[in-house]
C-alpha positions in Angstrom: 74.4 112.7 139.4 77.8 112.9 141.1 81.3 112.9 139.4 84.0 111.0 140.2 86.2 112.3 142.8 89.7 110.9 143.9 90.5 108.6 147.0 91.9 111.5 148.7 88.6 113.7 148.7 87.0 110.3 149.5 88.5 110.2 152.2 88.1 113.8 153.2 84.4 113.3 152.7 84.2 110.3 155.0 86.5 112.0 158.2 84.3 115.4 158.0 81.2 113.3 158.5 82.3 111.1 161.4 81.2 111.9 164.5 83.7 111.4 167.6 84.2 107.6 168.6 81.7 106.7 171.4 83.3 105.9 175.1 81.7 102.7 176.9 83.4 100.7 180.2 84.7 96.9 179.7 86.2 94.7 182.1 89.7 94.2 181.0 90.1 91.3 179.5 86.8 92.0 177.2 89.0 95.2 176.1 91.7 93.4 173.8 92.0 95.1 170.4 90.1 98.5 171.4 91.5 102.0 172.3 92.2 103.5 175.7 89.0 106.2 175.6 90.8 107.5 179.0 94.2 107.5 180.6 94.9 105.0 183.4 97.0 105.4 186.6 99.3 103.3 188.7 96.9 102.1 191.2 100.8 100.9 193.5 104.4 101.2 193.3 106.4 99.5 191.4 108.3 97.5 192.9 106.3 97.6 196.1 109.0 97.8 198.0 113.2 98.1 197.1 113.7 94.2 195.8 116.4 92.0 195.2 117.2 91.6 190.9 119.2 88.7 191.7 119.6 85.9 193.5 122.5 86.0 196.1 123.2 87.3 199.2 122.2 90.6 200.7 125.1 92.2 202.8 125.2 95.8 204.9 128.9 96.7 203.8 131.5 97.0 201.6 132.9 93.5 200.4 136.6 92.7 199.3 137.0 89.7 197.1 137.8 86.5 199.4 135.7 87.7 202.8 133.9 85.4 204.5 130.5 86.6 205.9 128.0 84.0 208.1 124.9 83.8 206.5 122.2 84.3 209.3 118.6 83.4 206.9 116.9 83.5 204.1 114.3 85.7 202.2 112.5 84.4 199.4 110.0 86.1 196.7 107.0 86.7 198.6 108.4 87.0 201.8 106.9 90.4 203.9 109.6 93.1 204.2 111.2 93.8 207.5 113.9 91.2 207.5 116.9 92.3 209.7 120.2 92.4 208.8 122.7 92.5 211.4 126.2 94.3 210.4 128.8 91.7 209.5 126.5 89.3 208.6 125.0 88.0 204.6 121.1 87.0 204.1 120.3 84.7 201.5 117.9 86.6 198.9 116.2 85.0 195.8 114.9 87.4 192.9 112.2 89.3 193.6 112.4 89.0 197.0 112.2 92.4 199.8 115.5 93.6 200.5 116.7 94.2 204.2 116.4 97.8 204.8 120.3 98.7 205.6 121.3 96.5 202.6 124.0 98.2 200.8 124.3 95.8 197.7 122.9 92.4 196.4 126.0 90.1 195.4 124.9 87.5 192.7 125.3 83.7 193.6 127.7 83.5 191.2 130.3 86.0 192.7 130.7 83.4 195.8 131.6 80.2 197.2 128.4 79.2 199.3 128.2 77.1 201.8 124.8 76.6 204.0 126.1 79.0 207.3 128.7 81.0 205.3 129.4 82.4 201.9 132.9 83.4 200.9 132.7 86.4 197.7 134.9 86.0 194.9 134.4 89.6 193.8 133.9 92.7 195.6 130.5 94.4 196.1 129.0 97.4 194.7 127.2 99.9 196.3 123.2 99.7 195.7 124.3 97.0 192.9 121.1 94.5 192.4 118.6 96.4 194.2 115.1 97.3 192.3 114.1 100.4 194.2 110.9 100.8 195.4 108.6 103.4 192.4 111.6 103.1 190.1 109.2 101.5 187.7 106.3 104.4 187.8 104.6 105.9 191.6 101.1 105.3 192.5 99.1 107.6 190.9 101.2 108.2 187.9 99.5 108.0 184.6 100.7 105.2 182.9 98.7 104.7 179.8 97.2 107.6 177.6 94.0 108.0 175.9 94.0 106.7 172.4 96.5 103.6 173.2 95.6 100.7 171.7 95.2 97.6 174.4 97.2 94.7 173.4 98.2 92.0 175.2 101.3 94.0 176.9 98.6 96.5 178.1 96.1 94.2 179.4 99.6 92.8 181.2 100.7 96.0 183.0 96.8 96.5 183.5 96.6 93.5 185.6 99.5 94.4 187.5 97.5 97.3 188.8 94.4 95.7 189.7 92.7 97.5 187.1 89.1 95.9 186.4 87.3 97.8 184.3 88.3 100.5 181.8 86.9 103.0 179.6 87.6 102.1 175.4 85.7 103.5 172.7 83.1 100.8 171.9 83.0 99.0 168.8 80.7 99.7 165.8 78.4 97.1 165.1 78.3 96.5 161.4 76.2 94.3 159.0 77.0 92.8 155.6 74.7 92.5 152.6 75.2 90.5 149.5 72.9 91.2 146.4 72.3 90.1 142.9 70.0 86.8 141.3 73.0 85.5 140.3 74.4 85.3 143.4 74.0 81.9 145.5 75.5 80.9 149.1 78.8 79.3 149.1 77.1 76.0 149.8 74.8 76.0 146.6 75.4 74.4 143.2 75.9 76.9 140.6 74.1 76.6 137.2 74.6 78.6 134.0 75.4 82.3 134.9 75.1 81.8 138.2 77.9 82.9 141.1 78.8 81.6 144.7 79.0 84.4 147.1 82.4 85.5 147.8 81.4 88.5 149.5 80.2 87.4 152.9 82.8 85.4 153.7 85.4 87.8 152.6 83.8 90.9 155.2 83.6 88.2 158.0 86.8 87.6 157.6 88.2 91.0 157.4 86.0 92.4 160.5 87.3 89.7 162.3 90.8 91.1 161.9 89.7 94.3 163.6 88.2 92.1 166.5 84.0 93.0 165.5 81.6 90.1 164.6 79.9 91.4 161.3 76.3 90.3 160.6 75.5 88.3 157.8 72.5 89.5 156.5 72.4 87.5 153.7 71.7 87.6 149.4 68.8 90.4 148.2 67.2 89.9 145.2 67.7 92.2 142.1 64.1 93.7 143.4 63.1 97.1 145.2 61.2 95.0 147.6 62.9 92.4 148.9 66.1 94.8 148.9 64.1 97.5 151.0 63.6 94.5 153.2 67.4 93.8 154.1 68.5 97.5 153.9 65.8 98.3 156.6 67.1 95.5 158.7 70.7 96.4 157.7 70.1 100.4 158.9 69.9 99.5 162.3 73.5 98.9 162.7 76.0 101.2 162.7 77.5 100.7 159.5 75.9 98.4 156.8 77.9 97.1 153.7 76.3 96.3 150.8 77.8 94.4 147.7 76.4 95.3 144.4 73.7 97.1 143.1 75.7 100.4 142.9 76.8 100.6 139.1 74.5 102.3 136.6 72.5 99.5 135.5 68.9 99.1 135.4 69.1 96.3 137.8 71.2 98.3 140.4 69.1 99.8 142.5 70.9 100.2 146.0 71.3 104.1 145.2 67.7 104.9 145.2 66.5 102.2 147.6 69.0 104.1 150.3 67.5 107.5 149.5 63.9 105.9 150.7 65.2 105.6 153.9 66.7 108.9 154.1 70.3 108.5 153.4 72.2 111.3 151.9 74.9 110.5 149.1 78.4 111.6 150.2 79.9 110.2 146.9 79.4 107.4 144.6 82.3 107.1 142.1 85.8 107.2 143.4 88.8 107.4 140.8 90.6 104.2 141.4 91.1 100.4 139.5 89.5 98.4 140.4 86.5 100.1 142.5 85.0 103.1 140.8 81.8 102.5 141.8 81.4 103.3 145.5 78.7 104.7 147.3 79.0 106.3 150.7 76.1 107.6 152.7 74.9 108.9 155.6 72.0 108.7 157.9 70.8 109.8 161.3 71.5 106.7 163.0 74.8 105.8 161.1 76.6 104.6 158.1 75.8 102.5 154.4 79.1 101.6 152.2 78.1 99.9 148.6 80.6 98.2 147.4 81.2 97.2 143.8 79.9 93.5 142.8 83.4 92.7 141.5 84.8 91.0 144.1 88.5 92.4 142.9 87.0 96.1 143.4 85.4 95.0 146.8 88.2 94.1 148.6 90.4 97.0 147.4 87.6 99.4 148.5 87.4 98.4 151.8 90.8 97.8 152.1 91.9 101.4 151.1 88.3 103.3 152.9 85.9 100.9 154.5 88.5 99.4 156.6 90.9 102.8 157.9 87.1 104.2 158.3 86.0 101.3 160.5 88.9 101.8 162.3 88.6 105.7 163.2 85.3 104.6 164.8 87.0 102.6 166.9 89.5 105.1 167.9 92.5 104.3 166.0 94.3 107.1 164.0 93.7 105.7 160.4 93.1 107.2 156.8 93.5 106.7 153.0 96.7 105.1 152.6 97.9 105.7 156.0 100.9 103.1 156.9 102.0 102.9 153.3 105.7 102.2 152.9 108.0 102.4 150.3 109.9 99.2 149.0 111.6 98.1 145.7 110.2 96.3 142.8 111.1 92.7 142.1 109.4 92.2 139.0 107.8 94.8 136.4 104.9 97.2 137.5 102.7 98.5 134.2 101.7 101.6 133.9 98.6 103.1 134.6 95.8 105.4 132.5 93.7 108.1 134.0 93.1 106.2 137.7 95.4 105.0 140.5 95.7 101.3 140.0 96.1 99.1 143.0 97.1 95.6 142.7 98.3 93.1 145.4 101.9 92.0 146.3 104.1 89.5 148.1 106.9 91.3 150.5 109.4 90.4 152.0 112.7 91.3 153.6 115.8 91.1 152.5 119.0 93.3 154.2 116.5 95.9 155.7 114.5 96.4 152.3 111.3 95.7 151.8 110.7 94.2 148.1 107.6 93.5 146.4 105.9 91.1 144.0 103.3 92.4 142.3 100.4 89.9 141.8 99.2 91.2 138.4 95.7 90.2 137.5 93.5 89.4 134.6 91.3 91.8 135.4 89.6 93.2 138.3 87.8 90.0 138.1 90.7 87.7 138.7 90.3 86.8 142.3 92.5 84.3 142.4 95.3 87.7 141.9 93.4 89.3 144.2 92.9 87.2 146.8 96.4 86.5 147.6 99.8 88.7 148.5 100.0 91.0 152.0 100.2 93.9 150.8 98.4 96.7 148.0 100.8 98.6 145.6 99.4 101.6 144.3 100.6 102.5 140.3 100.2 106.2 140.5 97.4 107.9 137.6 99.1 108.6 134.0 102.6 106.8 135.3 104.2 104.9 133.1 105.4 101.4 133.6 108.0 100.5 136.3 111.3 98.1 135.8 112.6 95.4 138.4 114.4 97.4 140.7 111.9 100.9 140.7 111.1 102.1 144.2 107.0 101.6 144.7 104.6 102.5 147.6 102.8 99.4 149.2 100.3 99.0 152.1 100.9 95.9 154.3 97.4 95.0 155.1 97.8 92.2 158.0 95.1 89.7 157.8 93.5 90.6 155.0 94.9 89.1 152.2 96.7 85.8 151.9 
């Protein structure tokens, strides 16, 4: 029998144990919301070639305010380089467009008095003013991305201004969902007396989605060491399988021993935290099994302060317990808290650069309704006492996940 350990070691536990995030090559835009497993180089210059930032005219020489040049053509974006310029003489350029190779400066439309053949400047030029020079940007062959960056939608931008097809991310763990109890019905289902609707499956859908990865529903096991062998076998195949209740010390919970059938090995199965005590993590050759706490409460701040930052180490992201935690001010009372951290949810928002929180105090850790909303977690520390309006706390924004 284990002891309980605190979120910290938890987490300690769970990072030892993880292997090294798996490389795999996508084309790019499959790639959104996974991490860079390589770097990336400029595949051209940029700008190809030295450019025109504005539109106006290109001239050769110095200008004094009030000249008069003839303008001898025109060079739009897209135009090939090579355009002549002849001294004494003004080319009309657009924005983007190749510069003439003696051009000295680009002066902006709206520093003349144009006219179709001649423009007259009503300010004088500068030299090199309004030219993008070819490489300023980055050289062919440059590296312009690093492993471990995150593509977004910028990246996959600058990606497709290189040409850039295919590139190597860490691929994406593929993760299944198991809800258990013979209380528990689907959503869709009529409850009678003593009876539940699953929250559980929807809530894990949900939250994988925010990390880009389809979970698989593998539906509601039976409070029975058969027909939950039957899902956990099926469940073991993925990467990482997630169980919801079954992991206390009833008689009826079961999940514990049914995992050590299939050869998983118990990292820990209490963690000191309210709500969420009772959580199992273990290992096997072929990957991962969370149980979760029933309590739909102590669910969703277990995977919320572990299950998710885990989930998104295999991915390649730089996460942990309570990594991204800010500090902010209290805008109502906190209580205190007993011989656990306590997390409960909170509103935020900003207000003269300082983040202030609402805490969203519950029932109990079965008040979903206090659970299910806010943005955010605040932790009350073990043995603190309770906290006036005004107090600083610590929060985790969690994006997505709550309401």
């Amino acid at each position: 029998m284990m002891t309980s350990i605190s979120p910290e070691e938890a987490w300690r536990r769970l990072a030892a144990g993880r292997s090294d995030p798996t490389p795999e090559s996508l084309p790019r835009r499959e790639a959104a919301g996974r991490v860079l497993a390589a770097p990336v180089q400029a595949t051209v210059d940029l700008p190809p070639c030295d450019m025109s930032a504005m539109d106006g005219y290109a001239v050769s020489g110095g200008i004094v305010a009030r000249s008069t040049l003839p303008v001898t053509g025109t060079i739009a974006a897209g135009d090939p380089p090579g355009h002549v310029l002849a001294p004494g003489t003004a080319v009309r350029i657009m924005t983007g467009a190749p510069v003439p190779a003696d051009t000295e400066a680009v002066v902006p439309v709206e520093q003349t008095d144009a006219g179709e053949e001649r423009v007259t400047f009503t300010a004088p030029s500068q030299a090199g003013a309004h030219i993008r020079k070819q490489g300023e940007v980055v050289r062919a062959g440059d590296e312009i991305l690093t492993a471990g960056t995150a593509v977004s939608a910028t990246v996959l931008g600058l990606l497709a201004a290189h040409g850039v097809e295919t590139i190597d991310v860490y691929r994406a763990p593929r993760v299944a969902t198991l809800s258990t109890g013979d209380e528990i019905l689907p959503p869709d289902r009529e409850p009678g007396p003593g009876q539940l609707r699953d929250s559980h499956t929807d809530f894990l859908l949900a939250a994988g989605a925010t990390l880009g990865l389809g979970f698989k529903a593998l539906g509601i096991a039976r409070d029975d060491e058969a027909d939950l062998a039957r899902h956990i076998e099926r469940g073991i195949s993925h990467d990482v399988l997630l169980i919801t209740g079954g992991v206390s010390k009833g008689i009826f919970d079961l999940v514990k021993d049914v995992l050590a059938g299939y050869g998983c090995r118990t990292l820990f199965d209490e963690v000191a935290i309210q709500p969420g005590k009772p959580l199992v993590a273990a290992r096997h050759d072929k990957g991962w099994v969370f149980g979760l706490p029933g309590n739909p409460a102590s669910a969703i701040v277990c995977f919320a302060l572990l299950v998710r930052p885990f989930l998104r180490t295999m991915m390649g992201f730089k996460d942990g317990y309570w990594h991204g935690a800010l500090s902010a001010e209290l805008e109502a009372p906190l209580p205190g808290a007993h011989g656990r951290d306590r997390f409960v949810t909170a509103s935020l928002r900003i207000k003269e650069g300082r983040i202030l929180a609402t805490p969203n105090l519950p029932e109990g850790s079965h008040d979903v309704v206090a659970y299910g909303s806010g943005s955010a977690l605040v932790r009350i520390s073990a043995s603190s006492p309770p906290a006036p309006v005004g107090s600083a706390c610590e929060v985790l924004p969690l994006p997505g996940l709550l309401g």
